[in-house]
N, C-alpha and C positions, 0 to 999 in steps of 0.2 A: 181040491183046490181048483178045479173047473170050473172056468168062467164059462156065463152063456153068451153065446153068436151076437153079438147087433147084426143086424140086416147085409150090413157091408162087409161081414167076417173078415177085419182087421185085427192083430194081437198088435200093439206095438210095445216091444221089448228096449227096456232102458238101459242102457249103460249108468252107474252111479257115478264115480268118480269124475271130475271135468265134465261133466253131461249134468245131472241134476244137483249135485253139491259141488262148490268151489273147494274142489281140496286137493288137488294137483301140486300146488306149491305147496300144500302145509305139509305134503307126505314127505317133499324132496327136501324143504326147512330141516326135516326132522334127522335125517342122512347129515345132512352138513352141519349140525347142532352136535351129531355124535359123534364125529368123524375129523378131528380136528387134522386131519395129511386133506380131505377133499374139498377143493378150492374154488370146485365150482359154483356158476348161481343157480339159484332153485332155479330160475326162468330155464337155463339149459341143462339142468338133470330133467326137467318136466319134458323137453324137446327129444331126452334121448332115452328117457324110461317109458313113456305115456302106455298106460294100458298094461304095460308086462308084468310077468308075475314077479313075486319079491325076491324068490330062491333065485332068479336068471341076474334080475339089478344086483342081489348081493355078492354073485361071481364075477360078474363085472367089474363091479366096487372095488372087491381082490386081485384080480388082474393087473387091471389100472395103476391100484395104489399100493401093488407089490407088497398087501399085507394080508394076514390070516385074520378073521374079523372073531372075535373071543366069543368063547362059549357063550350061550345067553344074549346074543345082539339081538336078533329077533324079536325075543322080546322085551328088549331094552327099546328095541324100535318100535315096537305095537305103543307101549305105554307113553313114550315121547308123541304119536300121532296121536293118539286120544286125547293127552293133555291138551295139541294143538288146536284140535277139532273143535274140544270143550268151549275153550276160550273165543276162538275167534271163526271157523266154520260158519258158510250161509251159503242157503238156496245159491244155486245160479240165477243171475238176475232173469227175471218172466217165468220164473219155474212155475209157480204155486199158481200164477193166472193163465199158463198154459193147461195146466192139469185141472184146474176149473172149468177149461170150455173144453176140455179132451170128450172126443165123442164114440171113443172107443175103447174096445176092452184095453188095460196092460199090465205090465207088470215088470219088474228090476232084475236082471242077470248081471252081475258082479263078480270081477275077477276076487274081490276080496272077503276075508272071512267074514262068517255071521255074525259076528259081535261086532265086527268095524261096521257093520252095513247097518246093523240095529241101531249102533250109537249115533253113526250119520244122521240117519233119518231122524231119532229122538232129537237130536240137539240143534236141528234145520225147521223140526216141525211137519218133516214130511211123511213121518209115519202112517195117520191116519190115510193119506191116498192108497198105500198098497197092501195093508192086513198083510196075509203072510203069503200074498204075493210077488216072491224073491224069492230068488235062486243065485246060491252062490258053487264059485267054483269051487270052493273047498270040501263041500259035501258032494255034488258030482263028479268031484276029480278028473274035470276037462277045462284046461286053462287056453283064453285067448291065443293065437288064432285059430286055435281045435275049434270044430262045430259044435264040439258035445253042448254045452252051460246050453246055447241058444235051442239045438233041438230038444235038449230036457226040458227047455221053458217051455216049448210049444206045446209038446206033449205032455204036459200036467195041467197047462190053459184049454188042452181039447182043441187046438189049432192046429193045419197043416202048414209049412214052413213055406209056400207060394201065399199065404194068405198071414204073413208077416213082417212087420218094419221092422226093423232096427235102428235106435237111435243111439251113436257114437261119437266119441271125439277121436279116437284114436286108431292108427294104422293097423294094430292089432284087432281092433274089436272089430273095423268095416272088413277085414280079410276072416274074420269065424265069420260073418255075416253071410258073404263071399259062398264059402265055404260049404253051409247051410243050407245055401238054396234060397235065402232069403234076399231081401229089397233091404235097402239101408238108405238112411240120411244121414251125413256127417254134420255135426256141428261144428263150427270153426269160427268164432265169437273176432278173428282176428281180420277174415276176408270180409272184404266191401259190400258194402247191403246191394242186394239184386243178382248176385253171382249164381249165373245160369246152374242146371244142373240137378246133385244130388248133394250138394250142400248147401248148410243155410248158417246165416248168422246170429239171430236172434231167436228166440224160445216164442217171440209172438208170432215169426211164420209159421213155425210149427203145425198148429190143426188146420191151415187152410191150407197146405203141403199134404198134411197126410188123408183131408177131405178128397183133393183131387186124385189121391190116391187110388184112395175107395170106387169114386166115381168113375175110372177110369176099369178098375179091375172089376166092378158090376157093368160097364158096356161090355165090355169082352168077352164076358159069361154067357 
């Protein structure tokens, strides 16, 4: 599964969910679709679960709403997300013409299991960009904001973790990032276009962010 160097030895590692597919709300839809005591909106489960793994959200869940959540919700909630996926699921807007001028190696590290990441990508269209370059938490068994998923990506790409982005939406994924050793860009599709820094709003900044990147880490070499 090693990719070879471009010039500039960039990996840039993707976050899925909120990052390259819209599905942030359809996970949290899927929670309040099952859960007829939680009364919150998708918009504020997506504010207070983003990135975290499922087993942390569903003790939560329990806590909250002083109930024991029945044998089998799991995967009464897997199947409720797919069906959402199915139906209504798409690219984050500029994905597909980011990943067309992407001038460097990458690939997906996902808090979520391989068969949500598989069906993501099928039902987006985004499959062909990354063959079976993905890495999920579920086979690594190191969940956001652990380092592991990020330096098991690096280390199957053939990359050292100075010589990698990470691109996230969530507090969880830029602290493994953190963690890691690595550089990170946040996406946050909410803040004001120009917003100095290490976030960005649109998927069209994107390769001219992570060019000057490049450019910056080949002066310093």
């Amino acid at each position: 599964m090693t990719a070879p160097h471009d010039m500039t030895r960039i990996l840039v590692i993707f976050d899925l969910d909120g990052t390259l597919v819209d599905s942030e709300t359809l996970c949290n839809q899927a929670l309040i679709d099952l859960l007829p005591e939680l009364t919150d909106s998708a918009e504020t489960l997506v504010e207070r679960y983003q990135g975290q793994k499922l087993a942390i959200i569903l003790r939560d869940l329990e806590r909250r709403l002083c109930i024991t959540l029945p044998e089998g919700f799991e995967q009464l909630y897997r199947q409720r997300v797919a069906y959402l996926c199915s139906t209504e699921l798409k690219p984050v807007p500029g994905v597909v013409q980011m990943l067309d001028a992407l001038a460097h190696s990458f690939c997906i590290a996902s808090s979520g299991p391989p068969e949500k990441i598989a069906h993501s990508l099928a039902v987006t269209g985004l499959a062909g960009y990354f063959g079976d370059r993905i890495f999920s938490a579920y086979v690594v068994g190191s969940w956001k904001p652990e380092p592991g998923l990020f330096l098991h990506a690096a280390a199957a790409m053939g990359f050292a973790a100075e010589h990698c982005v990470v691109i996230e939406d969530s507090p969880v994924g830029l602290a493994a990032a953190a963690a890691a050793g690595m550089r990170a860009l946040h996406y946050a599709p909410g803040v004001p276009a120009g917003t100095a820094g290490s976030t960005f709003s649109s998927m069209s900044e994107l390769p001219s962010l992570l060019q000057g990147m490049a450019s910056a880490q080949t002066s310093a070499a």
